[in-house]
C-alpha positions in Angstrom: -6.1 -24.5 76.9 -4.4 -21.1 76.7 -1.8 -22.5 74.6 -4.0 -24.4 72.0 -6.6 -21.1 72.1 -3.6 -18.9 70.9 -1.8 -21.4 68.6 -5.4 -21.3 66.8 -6.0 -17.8 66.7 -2.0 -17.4 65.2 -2.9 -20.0 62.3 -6.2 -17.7 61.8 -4.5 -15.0 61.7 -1.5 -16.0 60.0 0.7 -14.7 62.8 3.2 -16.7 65.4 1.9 -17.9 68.8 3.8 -15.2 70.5 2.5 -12.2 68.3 -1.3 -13.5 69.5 -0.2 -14.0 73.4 1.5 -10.8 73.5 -1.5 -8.9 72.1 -3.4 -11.0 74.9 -1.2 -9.4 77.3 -1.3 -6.0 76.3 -5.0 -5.5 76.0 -5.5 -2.6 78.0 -1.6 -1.7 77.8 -0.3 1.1 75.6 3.6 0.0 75.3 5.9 2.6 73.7 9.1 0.6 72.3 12.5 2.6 72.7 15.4 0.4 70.9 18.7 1.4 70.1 20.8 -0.3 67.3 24.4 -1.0 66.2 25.3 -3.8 63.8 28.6 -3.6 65.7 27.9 -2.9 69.2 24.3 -3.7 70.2 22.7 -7.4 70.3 21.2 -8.3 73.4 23.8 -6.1 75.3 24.5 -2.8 75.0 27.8 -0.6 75.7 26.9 0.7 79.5 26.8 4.8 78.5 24.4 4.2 75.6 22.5 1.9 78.1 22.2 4.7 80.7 21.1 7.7 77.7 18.6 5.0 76.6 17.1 4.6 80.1 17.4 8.5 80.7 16.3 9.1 77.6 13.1 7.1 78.4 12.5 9.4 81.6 12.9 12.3 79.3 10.5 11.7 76.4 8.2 11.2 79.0 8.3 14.1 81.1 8.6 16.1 78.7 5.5 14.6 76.6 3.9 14.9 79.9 4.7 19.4 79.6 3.7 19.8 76.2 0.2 17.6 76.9 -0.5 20.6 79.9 1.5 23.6 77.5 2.8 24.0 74.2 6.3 25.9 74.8 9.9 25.7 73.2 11.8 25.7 76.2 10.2 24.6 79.6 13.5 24.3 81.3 13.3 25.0 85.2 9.5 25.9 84.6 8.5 22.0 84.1 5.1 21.6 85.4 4.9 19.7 88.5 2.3 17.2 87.2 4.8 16.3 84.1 7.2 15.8 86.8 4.9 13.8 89.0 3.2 11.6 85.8 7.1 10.4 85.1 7.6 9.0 88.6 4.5 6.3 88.2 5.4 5.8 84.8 6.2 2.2 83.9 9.4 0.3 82.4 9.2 -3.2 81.1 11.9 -5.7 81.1 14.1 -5.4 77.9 13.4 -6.9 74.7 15.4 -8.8 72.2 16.1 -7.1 68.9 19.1 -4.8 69.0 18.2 -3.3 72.5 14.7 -2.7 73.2 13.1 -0.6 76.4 9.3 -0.9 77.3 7.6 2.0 78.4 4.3 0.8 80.1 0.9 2.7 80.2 -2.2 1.7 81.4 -5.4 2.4 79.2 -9.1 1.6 80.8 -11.0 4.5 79.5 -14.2 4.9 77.7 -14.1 7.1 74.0 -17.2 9.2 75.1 -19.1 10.1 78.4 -22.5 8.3 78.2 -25.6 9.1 77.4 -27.5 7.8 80.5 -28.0 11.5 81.5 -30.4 12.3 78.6 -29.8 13.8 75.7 -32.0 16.9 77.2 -29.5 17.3 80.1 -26.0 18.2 79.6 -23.1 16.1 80.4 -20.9 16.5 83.5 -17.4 16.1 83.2 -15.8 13.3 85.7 -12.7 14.4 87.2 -11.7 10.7 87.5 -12.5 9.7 84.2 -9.9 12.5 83.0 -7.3 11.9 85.5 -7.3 8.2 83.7 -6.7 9.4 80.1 -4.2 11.2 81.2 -1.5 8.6 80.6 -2.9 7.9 77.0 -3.2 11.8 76.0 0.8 11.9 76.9 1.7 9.1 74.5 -0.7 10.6 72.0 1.5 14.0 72.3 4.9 12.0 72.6 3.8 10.0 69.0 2.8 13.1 67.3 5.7 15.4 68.8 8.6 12.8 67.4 6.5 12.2 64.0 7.0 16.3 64.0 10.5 16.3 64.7 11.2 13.4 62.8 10.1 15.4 59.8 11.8 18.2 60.1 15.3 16.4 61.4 14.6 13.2 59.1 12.9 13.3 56.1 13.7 16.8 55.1 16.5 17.7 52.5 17.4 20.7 53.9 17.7 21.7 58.3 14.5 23.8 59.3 14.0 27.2 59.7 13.3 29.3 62.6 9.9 29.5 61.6 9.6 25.9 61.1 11.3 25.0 65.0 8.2 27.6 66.4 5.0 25.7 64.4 6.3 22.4 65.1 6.0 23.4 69.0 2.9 24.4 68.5 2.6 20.1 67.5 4.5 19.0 71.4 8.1 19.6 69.9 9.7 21.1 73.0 13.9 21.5 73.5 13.2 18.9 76.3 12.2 16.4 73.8 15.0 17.0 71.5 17.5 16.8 74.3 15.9 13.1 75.1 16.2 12.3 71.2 19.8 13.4 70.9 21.3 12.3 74.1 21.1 8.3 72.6 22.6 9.3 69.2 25.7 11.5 70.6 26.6 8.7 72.5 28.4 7.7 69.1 27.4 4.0 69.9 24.3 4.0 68.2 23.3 3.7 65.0 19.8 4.5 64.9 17.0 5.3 67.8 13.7 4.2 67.1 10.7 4.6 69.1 7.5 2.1 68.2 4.2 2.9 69.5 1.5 -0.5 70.4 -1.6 1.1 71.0 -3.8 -0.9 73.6 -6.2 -3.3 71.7 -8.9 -3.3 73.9 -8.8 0.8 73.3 -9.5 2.3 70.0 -6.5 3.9 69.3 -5.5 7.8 68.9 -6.4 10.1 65.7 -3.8 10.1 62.4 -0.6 8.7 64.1 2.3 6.6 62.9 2.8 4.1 64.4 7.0 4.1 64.2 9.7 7.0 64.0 13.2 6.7 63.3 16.2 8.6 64.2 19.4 7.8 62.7 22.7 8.6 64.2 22.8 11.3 61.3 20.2 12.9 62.0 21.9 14.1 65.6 23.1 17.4 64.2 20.3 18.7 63.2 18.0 17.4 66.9 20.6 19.4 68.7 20.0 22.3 66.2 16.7 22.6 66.8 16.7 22.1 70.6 19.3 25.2 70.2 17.0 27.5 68.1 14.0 26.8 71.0 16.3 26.9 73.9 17.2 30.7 72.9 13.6 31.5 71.3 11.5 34.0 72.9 9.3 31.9 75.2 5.8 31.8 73.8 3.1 29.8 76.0 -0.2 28.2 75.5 -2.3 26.2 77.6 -3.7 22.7 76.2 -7.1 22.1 77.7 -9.0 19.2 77.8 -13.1 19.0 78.3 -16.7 18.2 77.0 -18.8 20.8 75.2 -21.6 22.1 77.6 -23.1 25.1 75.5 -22.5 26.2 71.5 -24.4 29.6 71.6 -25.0 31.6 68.2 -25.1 35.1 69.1 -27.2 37.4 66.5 -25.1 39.9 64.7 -21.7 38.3 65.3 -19.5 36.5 63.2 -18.8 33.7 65.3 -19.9 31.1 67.4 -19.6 30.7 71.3 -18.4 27.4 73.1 -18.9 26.4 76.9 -16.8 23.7 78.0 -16.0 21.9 81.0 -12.5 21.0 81.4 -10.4 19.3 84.0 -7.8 22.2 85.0 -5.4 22.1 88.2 -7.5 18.9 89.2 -10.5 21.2 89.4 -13.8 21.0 87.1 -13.9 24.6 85.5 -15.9 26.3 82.4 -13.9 27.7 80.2 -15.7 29.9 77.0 -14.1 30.7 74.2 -15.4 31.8 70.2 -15.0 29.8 66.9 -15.5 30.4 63.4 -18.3 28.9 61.6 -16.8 25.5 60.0 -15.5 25.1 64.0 -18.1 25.8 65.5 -20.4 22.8 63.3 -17.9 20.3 64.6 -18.4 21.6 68.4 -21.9 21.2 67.9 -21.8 17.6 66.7 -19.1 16.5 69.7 -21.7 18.1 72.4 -24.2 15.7 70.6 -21.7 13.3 70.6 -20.5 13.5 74.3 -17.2 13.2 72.8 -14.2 14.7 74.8 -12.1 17.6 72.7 -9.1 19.3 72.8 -8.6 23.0 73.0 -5.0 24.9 72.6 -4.8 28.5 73.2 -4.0 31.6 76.0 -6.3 30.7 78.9 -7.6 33.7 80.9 -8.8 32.8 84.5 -9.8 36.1 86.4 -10.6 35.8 89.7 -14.0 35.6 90.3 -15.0 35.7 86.2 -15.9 33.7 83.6 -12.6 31.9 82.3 -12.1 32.6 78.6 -9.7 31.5 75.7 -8.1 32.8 72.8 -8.5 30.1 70.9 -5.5 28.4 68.2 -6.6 25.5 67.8 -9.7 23.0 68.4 -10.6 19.5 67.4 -11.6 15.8 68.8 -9.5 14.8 71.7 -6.5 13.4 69.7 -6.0 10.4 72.0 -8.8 8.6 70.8 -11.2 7.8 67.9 -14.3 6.8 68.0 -14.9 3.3 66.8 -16.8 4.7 63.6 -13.4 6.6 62.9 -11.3 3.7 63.5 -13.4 1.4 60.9 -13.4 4.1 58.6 -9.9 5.4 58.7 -10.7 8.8 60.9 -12.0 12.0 59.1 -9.7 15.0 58.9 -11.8 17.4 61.1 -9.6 18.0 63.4 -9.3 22.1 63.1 -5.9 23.6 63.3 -6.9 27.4 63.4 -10.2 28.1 64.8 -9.6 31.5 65.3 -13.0 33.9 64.9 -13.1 35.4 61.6 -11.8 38.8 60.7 -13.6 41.6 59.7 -13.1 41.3 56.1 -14.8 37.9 56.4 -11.6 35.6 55.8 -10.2 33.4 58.7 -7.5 35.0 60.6 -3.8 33.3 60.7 
């Protein structure tokens, strides 16, 4: 029955058999596709030190995804956050794939896009620790896509190698020297002609905000990586904290030219309120994702007194990035996402 059900759906869709089962399989599954290729040396074998920097480099990319979802920072080196460290040990591998030589990095995905409503709309929403814990795994592939699609750019599509000033915005974007070591470790091997990473977002999950789905990293492309990871490695270490939450409280206070956010966020495994100020176009979109219930994303220096009201200085605010809502996804997504939410300066103009 199973096999007549997808040889139906595949002549529906205009697709083979094994393109519907596999979606099938993957239905709550977000599978991130590492393959290495050679037209000389890899088919459905590979030489065994480009296998090993393949399998490392796997380990890598995810660890270090793992960092730049908790901080954004050039250079973690021996400062790796335990919980990156941790998140890479449950991680997943899937048997190879044919195709060159293809490694499946597995991540479960059975989360909801917004908290519910069932509290009232006249009552705010409480964040659930558990509910957080779970997206974890989704809002490290989400930063992993986005960090290579960065660096990519820069290493790839570029004429020219980047400047300094280029290598500190794109960490502000999850490029870290951690993820460039995992990038460039497969191409130095000198048996590979391109690394590719392909990202299957979960079906059964609307998928994250403005991606691509596929980045590419040819063997010419090494010099420039290992640039890069060498301009972070030696830049001054610059650190921001990447929080997570739902929007409790948008306050307009009279006589300032700002607005003021309550959120609650999930930080150190602990529900905490974090406030912190946005300009006027910022603070509009916090007000419709507290309506909303929608989770959001907040980058910036985190200030956590002890026995005060944690603050932020905020750099940047928008929509959780791991997920759309299903409006977005039919739609295409909106570009709201706001890059620099900083409060506005005295003069009136938004501060850079």
């Amino acid at each position: 029955m199973v096999q007549n059900l997808t040889q139906e759906l595949a002549k529906f869709e205009g697709r083979s058999p094994e393109q519907v089962r596999e979606d099938i399989a993957r239905q709550f599954l977000d599978i991130t596709k590492l393959r290495a290729a050679s037209a000389e040396l890899i088919d459905d074998s590979i030489p065994l030190s480009a296998g090993i920097a393949l399998f490392e480099s796997a380990k890598r990319l995810v660890t270090a995804s793992a960092a730049s979802t908790l901080l954004r920072q050039g250079n973690f080196g021996r400062n790796m956050p335990k919980r990156a460290i941790n998140h890479a040990k449950h991680v997943r591998l899937g048997h190879t794939l044919q195709g060159s030589y293809i490694i499946p990095i597995i991540n479960e995905v059975r989360v909801p896009d917004v908290y519910t409503l069932d509290e009232g709309l006249d009552r705010q929403p409480s964040l659930d620790l558990q509910v957080e814990e779970a997206r974890f795994d989704r809002r490290v592939t989400t930063t992993m896509a986005h960090a290579l699609e960065v660096l990519e750019e820069i290493a790839v599509t570029r004429d020219s190698a980047p400047s300094p000033a280029e290598v500190h915005d794109a960490v502000a974007e999850g490029v870290s020297r951690e993820l460039c070591d995992a990038v460039f470790q497969v191409l130095s091997t000198g048996q590979v002609d391109s690394y590719d990473i392909d990202f299957q977002w979960a079906p059964a999950a609307t998928p994250p905000r403005l991606l691509t789905g596929r980045v590419d990293f040819p063997k010419e492309s090494a010099r420039v990586v290992a640039e890069i990871a060498g301009t972070l490695k030696s830049s001054e270490r610059v650190e921001e904290q990447v929080i997570y939450g739902i929007i409790t409280n948008c306050a307009a206070p009279l006589h300032e030219g700002n607005g003021r956010v309550t959120i609650q966020a999930a930080i150190g495994g602990r529900a905490r309120t974090v406030r912190f100020d946005l300009d006027w176009q910022s603070f509009a979109l916090a007000s419709r994702y507290m309506a909303e219930r929608r989770p959001v994303f907040v980058r910036g220096v985190l200030h956590m007194p002890s026995g005060r009201q944690a603050t932020m200085d905020v750099s940047a605010f928008g929509p959780d990035p791991s997920t759309m809502t299903l409006d977005e996804a039919l739609e295409g997504a909106d570009m709201d996402v706001v890059q620099s939410a900083l409060p506005p300066s005295r003069d009136g103009s938004a501060e850079s």
